[in-house]
C-alpha positions in Angstrom: 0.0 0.0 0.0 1.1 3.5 -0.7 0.6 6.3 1.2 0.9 9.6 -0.7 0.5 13.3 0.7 1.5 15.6 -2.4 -0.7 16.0 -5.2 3.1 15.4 -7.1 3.2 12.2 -5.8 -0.6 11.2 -6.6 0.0 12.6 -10.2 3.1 10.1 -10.8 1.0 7.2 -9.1 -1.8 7.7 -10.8 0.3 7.8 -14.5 1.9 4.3 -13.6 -1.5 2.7 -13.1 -1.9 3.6 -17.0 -6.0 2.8 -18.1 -6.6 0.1 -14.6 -9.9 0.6 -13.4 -9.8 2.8 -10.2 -11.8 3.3 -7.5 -11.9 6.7 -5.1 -13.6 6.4 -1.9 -13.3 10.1 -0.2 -13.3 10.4 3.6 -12.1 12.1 6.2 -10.8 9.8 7.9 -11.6 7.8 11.6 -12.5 5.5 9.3 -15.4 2.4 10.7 -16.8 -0.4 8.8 -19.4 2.0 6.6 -16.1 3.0 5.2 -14.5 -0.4 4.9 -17.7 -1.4 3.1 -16.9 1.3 0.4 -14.1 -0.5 -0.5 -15.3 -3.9 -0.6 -17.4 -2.6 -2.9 -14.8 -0.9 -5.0 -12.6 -4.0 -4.8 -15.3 -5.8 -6.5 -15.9 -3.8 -9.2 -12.1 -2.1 -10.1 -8.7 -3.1 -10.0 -7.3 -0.2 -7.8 -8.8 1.3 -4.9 -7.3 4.7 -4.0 -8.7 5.8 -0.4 -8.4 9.6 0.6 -7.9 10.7 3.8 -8.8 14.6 4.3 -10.1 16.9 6.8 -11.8 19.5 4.6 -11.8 22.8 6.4 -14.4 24.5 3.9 -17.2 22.1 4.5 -17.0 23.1 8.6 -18.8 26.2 10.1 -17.6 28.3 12.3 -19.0 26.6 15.5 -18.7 23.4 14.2 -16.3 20.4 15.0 -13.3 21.1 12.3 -10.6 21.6 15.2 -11.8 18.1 17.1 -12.7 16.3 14.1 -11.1 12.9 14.8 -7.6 12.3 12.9 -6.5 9.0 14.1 -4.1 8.4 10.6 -2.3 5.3 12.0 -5.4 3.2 12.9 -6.9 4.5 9.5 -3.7 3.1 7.6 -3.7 -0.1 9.1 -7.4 -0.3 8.4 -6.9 0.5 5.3 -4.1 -1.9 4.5 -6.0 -4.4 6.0 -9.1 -3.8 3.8 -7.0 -3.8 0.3 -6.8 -0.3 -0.5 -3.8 -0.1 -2.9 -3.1 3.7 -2.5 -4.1 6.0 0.5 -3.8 9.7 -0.4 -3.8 11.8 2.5 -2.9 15.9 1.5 -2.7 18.6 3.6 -4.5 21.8 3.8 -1.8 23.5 1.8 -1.2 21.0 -0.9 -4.7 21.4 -2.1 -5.7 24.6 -1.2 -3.4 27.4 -2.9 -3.2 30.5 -0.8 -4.1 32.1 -4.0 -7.4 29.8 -4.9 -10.7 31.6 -6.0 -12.1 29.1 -7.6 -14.7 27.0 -6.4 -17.7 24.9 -6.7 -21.4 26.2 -6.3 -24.0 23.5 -4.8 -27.1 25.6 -6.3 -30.4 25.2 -5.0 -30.3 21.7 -3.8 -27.5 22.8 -1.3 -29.6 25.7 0.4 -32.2 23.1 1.8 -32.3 20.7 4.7 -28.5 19.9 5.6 -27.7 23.1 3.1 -29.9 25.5 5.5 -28.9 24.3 8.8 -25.1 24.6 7.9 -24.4 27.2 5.2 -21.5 26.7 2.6 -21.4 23.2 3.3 -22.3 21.6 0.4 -20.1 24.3 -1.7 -17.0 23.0 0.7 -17.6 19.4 0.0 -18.3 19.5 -3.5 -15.2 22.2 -4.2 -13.2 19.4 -2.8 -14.7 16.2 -4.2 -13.9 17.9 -7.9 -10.6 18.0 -7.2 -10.3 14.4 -6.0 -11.9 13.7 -9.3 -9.7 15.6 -11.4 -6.7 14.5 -9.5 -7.5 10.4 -9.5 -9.2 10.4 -12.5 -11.4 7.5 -11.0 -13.7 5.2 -13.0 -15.8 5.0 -10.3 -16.2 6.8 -6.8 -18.4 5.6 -3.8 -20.6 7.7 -1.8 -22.6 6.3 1.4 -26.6 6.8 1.0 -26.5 7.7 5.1 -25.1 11.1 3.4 -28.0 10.9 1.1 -28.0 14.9 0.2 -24.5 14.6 -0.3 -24.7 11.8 -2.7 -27.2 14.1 -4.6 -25.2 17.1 -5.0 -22.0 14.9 -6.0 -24.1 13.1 -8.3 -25.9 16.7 -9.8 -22.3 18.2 -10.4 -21.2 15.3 -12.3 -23.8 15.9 -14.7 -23.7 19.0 -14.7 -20.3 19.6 -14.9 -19.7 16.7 -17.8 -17.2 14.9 -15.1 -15.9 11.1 -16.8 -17.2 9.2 -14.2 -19.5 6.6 -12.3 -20.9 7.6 -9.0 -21.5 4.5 -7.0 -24.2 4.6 -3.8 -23.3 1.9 -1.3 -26.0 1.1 1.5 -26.1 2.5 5.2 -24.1 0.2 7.5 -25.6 0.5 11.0 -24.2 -0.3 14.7 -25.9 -3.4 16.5 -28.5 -0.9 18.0 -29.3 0.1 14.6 -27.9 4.0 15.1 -26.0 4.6 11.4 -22.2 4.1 11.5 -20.5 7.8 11.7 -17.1 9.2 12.4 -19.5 11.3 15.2 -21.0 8.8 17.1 -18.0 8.9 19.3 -18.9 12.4 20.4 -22.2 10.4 22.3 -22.5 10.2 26.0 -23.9 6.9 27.1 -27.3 8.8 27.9 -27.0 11.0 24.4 -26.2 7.5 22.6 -29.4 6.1 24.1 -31.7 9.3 22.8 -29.9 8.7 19.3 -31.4 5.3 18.4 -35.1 7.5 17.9 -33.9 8.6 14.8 -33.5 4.9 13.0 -36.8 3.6 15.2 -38.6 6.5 13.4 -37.3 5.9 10.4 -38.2 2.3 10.7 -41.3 2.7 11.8 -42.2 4.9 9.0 -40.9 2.8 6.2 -44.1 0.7 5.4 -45.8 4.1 5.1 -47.2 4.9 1.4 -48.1 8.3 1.7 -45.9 11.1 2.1 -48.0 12.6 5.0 -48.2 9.1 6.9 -44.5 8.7 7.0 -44.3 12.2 8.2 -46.4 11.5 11.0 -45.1 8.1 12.2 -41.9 9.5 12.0 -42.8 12.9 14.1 -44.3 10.9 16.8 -41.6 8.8 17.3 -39.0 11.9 17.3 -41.2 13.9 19.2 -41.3 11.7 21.9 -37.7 11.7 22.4 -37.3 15.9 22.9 -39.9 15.3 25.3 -37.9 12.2 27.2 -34.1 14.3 26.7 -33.8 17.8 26.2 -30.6 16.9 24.5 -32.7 15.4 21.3 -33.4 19.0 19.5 -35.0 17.6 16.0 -34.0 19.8 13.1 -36.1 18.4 10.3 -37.8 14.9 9.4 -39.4 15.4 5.6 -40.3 13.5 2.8 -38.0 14.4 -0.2 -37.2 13.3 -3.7 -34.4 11.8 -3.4 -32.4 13.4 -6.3 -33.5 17.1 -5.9 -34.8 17.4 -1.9 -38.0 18.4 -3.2 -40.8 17.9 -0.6 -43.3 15.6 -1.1 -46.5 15.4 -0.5 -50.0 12.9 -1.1 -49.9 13.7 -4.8 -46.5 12.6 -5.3 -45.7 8.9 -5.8 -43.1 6.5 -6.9 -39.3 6.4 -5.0 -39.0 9.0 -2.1 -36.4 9.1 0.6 -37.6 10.1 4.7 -34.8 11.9 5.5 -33.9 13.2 9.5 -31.8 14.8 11.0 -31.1 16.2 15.1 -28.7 17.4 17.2 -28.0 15.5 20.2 -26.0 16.8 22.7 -23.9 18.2 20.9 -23.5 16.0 17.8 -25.4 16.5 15.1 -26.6 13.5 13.1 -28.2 12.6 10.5 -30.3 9.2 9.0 -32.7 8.4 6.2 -34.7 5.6 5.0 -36.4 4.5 1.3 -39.8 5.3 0.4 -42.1 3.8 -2.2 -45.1 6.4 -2.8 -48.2 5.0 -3.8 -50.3 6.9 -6.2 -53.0 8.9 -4.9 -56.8 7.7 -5.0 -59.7 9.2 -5.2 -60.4 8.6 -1.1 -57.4 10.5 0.0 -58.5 13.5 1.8 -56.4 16.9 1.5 -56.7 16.9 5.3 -54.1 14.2 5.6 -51.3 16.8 3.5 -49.2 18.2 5.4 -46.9 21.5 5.1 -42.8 22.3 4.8 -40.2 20.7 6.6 -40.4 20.4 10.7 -37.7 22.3 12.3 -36.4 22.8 15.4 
């Protein structure tokens, strides 16, 4: 395995592996088995898995975690190593942001909404970054979790958009025994905050049969409302029925694939889930009492 930290080095690696198939998972690191997944799945379908490693300053706010983010490189190598990953390309700050750079990449309206609105610039950050990935690995395919199902979106938008060569790969949602989805974050959980946590996939599952949009809304409310009321450390920001390619909200008259899609700040973590919808097409017995308004918000 090779690790590589200059954009110098990448270039000369990435020349030597000539037309291989490659495969680019991007993460920031403190790497778990939702990563490691990534990569089984790239192993399958490529010939060389290159795994970045990057900390990206522009998709943290100001109050948010960017200074405590975890960076535990040597347990990631050995993880990766482990896992198969033939190159690991971890930059720093400098090497791929110029003190010049004025460049970068604007998410549009799809990252204004939801995730977009509750932390500003985000999307722009991640996808400013992802670009460069692309241009610098020149990958055949790169994988994206569907837990960062917005994300997955916007990377999959600017690729079309932007005419990039190549094939963006959703893998599914790995989740921990108690069903909470695998994040770098969930380390940030006290015990009790941990406990709260698990509302967001019981709501999700609970809502998953639904086949209305204002149904799954509902189940899904009750669930996470309960949990604010039992710990004042579960503040809900939004649980909303979206298309799952624009984060349009649904509602009765809408049918066909849908995502529910959650996300709350407990404690101080912020987290975020989602589950699959299939919408059933409206009849003529469903009332207009049953539709229900924007996103919920805390």
């Amino acid at each position: 395995m090779k690790v590589i930290h200059s954009i110098h080095e990448l270039e000369l690696a990435r020349a030597q592996l000539g037309d291989a198939q490659v495969g680019l998972v991007p993460t920031m690191g403190a790497l778990h088995p939702g990563h490691l997944s990534l990569v089984e799945i790239a192993r399958k379908l490529t010939d060389v898995v290159v795994l970045s490693i990057f900390v990206n300053p522009l998709q943290f706010g100001p109050e948010e975690d960017y200074a405590r983010y975890p960076r535990p490189l040597q347990q990631d190598l050995e993880a990766c190593e482990k896992a198969g990953v033939e190159i690991v390309f971890n930059p720093g700050v400098n090497d791929l942001f110029p003190a010049a750079r004025q460049v970068s990449v604007q998410a549009g309206s799809l990252g204004a909404v939801f995730e977009g609105a509750s932390r500003p610039g985000h999307f722009d950050g991640m996808l400013t970054v992802v670009l460069k990935l692309l241009n610098l690995v020149q990958p055949t395919i790169a994988l994206f979790g569907r837990k960062d199902a917005q994300q997955l979106a916007s990377v999959k938008r600017m690729v079309t958009d932007l005419n990039v060569d190549v094939e963006i790969v959703p893998a599914p949602i790995v989740r921990e025994a108690d069903g909470l989805a695998m994040s770098s974050r969930n380390q940030y959980l006290s015990p009790p905050d941990r406990q709260s946590a698990q509302a967001l996939w019981r709501a999700l599952k609970a809502a998953s049969g639904e086949v209305t949009a204002s149904a799954a809304r509902r189940t899904a409310l009750e669930v996470l409302d309960q949990a604010a009321l039992d710990n004042p450390n579960f503040v809900l920001d939004y649980a909303e029925v979206v298309d799952p390619d624009t984060f349009a909200v649904l509602d009765d008259e809408d049918s066909g694939p849908a995502l529910l899609a959650a996300a709350a700040l407990v404690g101080t973590t912020r987290l975020i889930d989602n589950v699959e919808l299939t919408l059933a097409a409206p009849t003529e017995d469903d009332s207009a009492d049953n539709r229900v308004g924007a996103a919920r918000t805390s």
